[in-house]
NUDREN-395304 format. One record per residue (C-alpha): residue number from 0; residue in one letter; x, y, z. Coordinates in nm, 2 decimals. Example, Ala and Ser with C-alpha at 12.3 -4.5 7.8 and 13.67 -1.06 7.14 Angstrom:
BEGIN
+-----+------+--------+--------+--------+
: seq : type :     px :     py :     pz :
+-----+------+--------+--------+--------+
:   0 :    A :   1.23 :  -0.45 :   0.78 :
:   1 :    S :   1.37 :  -0.11 :   0.71 :
+-----+------+--------+--------+--------+
***
This chain:
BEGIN
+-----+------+--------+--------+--------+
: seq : type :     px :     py :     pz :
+-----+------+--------+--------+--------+
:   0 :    X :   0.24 :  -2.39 :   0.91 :
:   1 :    X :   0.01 :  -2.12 :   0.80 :
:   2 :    X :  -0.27 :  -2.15 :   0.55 :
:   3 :    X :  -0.18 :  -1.92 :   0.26 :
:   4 :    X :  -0.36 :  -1.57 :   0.27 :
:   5 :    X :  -0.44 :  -1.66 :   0.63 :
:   6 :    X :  -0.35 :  -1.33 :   0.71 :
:   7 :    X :  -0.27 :  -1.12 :   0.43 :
:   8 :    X :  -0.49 :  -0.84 :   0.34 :
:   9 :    X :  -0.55 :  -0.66 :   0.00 :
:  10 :    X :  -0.42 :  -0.27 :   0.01 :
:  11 :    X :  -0.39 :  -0.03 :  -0.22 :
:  12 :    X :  -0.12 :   0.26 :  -0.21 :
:  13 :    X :  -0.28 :   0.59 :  -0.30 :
:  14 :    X :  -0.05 :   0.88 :  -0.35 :
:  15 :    X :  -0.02 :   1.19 :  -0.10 :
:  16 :    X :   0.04 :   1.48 :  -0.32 :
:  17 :    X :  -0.21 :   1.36 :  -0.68 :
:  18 :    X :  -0.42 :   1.10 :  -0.47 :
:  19 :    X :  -0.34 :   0.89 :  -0.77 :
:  20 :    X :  -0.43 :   0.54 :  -0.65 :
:  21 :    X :  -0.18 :   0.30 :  -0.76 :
:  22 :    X :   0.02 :  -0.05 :  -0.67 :
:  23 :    X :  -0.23 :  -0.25 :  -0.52 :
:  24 :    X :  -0.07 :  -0.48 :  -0.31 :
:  25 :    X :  -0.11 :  -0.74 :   0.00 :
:  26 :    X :   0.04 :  -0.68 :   0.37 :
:  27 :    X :   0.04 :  -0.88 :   0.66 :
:  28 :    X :  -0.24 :  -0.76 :   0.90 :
:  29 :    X :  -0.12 :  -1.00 :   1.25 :
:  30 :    X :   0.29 :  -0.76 :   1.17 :
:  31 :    X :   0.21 :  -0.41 :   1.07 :
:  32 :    X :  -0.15 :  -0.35 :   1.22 :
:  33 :    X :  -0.06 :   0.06 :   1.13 :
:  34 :    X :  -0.13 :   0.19 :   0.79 :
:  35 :    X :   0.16 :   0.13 :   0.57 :
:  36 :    X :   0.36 :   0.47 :   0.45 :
:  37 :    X :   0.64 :   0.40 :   0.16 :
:  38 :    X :   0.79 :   0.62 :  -0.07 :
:  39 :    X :   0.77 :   0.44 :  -0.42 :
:  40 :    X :   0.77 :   0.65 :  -0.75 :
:  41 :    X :   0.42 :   0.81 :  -0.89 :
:  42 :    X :   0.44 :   0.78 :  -1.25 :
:  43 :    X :   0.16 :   1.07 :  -1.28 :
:  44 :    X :   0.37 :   1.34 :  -1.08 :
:  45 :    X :   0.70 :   1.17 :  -1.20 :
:  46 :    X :   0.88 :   1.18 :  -0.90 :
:  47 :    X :   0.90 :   1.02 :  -0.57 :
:  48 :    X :   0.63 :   1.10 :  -0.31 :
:  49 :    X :   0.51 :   0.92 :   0.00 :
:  50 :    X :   0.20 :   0.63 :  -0.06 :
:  51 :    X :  -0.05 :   0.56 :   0.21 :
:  52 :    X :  -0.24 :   0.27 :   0.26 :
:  53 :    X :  -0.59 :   0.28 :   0.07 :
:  54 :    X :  -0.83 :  -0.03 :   0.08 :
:  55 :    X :  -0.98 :  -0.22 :  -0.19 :
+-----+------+--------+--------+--------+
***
């Protein structure tokens, strides 16, 4: 079994359109080696946008 955090990284998800940084959150660096994209809510342009990976 794998040691916890073993290999998680900390990321945080930065808003495309305010470059509001937001949602800090961990992903799995061994899976998804390419930047993480989601579209998640941005409470500061109140709609839905796309969020890019951003590191702490």
């Amino acid at each position: 079994m794998a040691k916890k955090g073993e290999n998680r990284e900390a990321v945080a998800l930065q808003c495309t359109v305010c470059k509001n940084v937001i949602r800090p959150t961990e992903k799995n660096k061994k899976n998804t080696v390419e930047k993480l994209t989601i579209s998640k809510y941005c409470p500061k342009c109140r709609k839905h946008t796309e969020h890019k990976e951003k590191k702490i």
